[in-house]
C-alpha positions as CSV (number, residue, x, y, z in Angstrom):
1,X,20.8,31.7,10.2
2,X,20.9,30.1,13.8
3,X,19.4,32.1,16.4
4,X,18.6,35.1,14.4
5,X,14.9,36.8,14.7
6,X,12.3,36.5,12.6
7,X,13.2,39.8,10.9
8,X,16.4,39.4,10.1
9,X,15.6,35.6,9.1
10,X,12.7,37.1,7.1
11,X,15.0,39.6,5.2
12,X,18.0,36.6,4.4
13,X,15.4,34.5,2.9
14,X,13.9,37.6,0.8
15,X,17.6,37.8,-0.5
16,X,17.8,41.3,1.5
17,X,21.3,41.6,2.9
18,X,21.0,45.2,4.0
19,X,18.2,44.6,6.0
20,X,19.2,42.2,7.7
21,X,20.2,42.6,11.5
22,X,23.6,41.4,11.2
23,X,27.4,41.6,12.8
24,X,29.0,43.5,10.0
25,X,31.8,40.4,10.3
26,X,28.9,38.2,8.9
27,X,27.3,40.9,6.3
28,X,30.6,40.6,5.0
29,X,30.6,37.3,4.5
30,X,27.2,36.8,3.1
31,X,28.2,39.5,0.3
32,X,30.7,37.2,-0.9
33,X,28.7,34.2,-0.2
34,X,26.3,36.1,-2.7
35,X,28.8,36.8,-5.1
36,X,29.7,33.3,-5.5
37,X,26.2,32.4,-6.0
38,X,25.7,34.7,-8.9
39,X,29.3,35.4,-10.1
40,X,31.7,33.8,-9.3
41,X,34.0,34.8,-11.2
42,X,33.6,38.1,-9.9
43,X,35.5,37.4,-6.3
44,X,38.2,39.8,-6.2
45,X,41.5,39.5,-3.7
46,X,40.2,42.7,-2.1
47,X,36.9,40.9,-1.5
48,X,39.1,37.8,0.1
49,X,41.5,40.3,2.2
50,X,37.9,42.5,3.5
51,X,37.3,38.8,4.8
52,X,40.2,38.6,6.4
53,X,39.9,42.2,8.2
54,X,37.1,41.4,9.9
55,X,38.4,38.1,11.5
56,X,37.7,35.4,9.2
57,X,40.6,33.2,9.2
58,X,42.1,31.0,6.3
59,X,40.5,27.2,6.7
60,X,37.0,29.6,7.8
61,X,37.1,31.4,4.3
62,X,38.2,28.5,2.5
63,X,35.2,26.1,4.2
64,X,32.9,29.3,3.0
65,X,33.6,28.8,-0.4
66,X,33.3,25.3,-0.2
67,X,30.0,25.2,1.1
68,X,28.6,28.2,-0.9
69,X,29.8,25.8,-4.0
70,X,28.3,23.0,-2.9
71,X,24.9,24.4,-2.8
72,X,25.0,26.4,-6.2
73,X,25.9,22.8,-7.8
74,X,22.9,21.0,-5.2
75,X,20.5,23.6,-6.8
76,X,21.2,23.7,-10.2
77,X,20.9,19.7,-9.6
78,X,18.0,19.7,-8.4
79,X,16.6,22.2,-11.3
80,X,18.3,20.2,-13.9
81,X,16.1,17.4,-12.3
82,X,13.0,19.5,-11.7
83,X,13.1,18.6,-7.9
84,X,10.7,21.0,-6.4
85,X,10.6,21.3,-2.6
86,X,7.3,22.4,-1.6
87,X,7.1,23.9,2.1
88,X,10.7,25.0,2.9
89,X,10.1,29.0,3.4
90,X,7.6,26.9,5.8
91,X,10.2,25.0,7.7
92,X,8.2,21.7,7.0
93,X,10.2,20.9,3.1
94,X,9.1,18.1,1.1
95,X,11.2,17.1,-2.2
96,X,9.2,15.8,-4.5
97,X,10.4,15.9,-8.8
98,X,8.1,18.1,-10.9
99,X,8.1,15.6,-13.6
């Protein structure tokens, strides 16, 4: 994330939520975010309404899930493709296909 430190950046990209040094408003939207990653199926209308509690408003939470979809379908693209991207935990990515 934007203008986070290199802890808390370190912990996001480690897939480490609690240790990240985060506003609880966005912790709570990364936990969804996660959930649709994994399951999505598994978003409930209490997880939606949490969202909502901490400030997130409609066309926010809706752009969320958008976006969080949009990068599940980009990566299992690219694995269906066996697009490899050598360098991006470096910041310097390179796609290249595996094949």
């Amino acid at each position: 994330m934007q203008g986070q430190n290199e802890a808390t950046v370190a912990a996001l990209q480690r897939g480490d939520l609690a240790a990240a040094e985060l506003p609880e408003k966005d912790r709570a939207l990364l936990a969804v975010v996660e959930t649709i990653t994994r399951h999505a199926y598994k978003v409930t209308d209490e997880d939606i309404a949490g969202l909502r509690e901490h400030g997130w408003t409609e066309p926010q939470i809706a752009e969320m899930v958008y976006v969080a979809a949009l990068f599940a379908f980009f990566n299992r693209v690219a694995d269906a493709f066996g697009i490899v991207s050598q360098g991006y935990r470096e910041g310097r990515a390179t796609v290249s296909p595996k094949y």
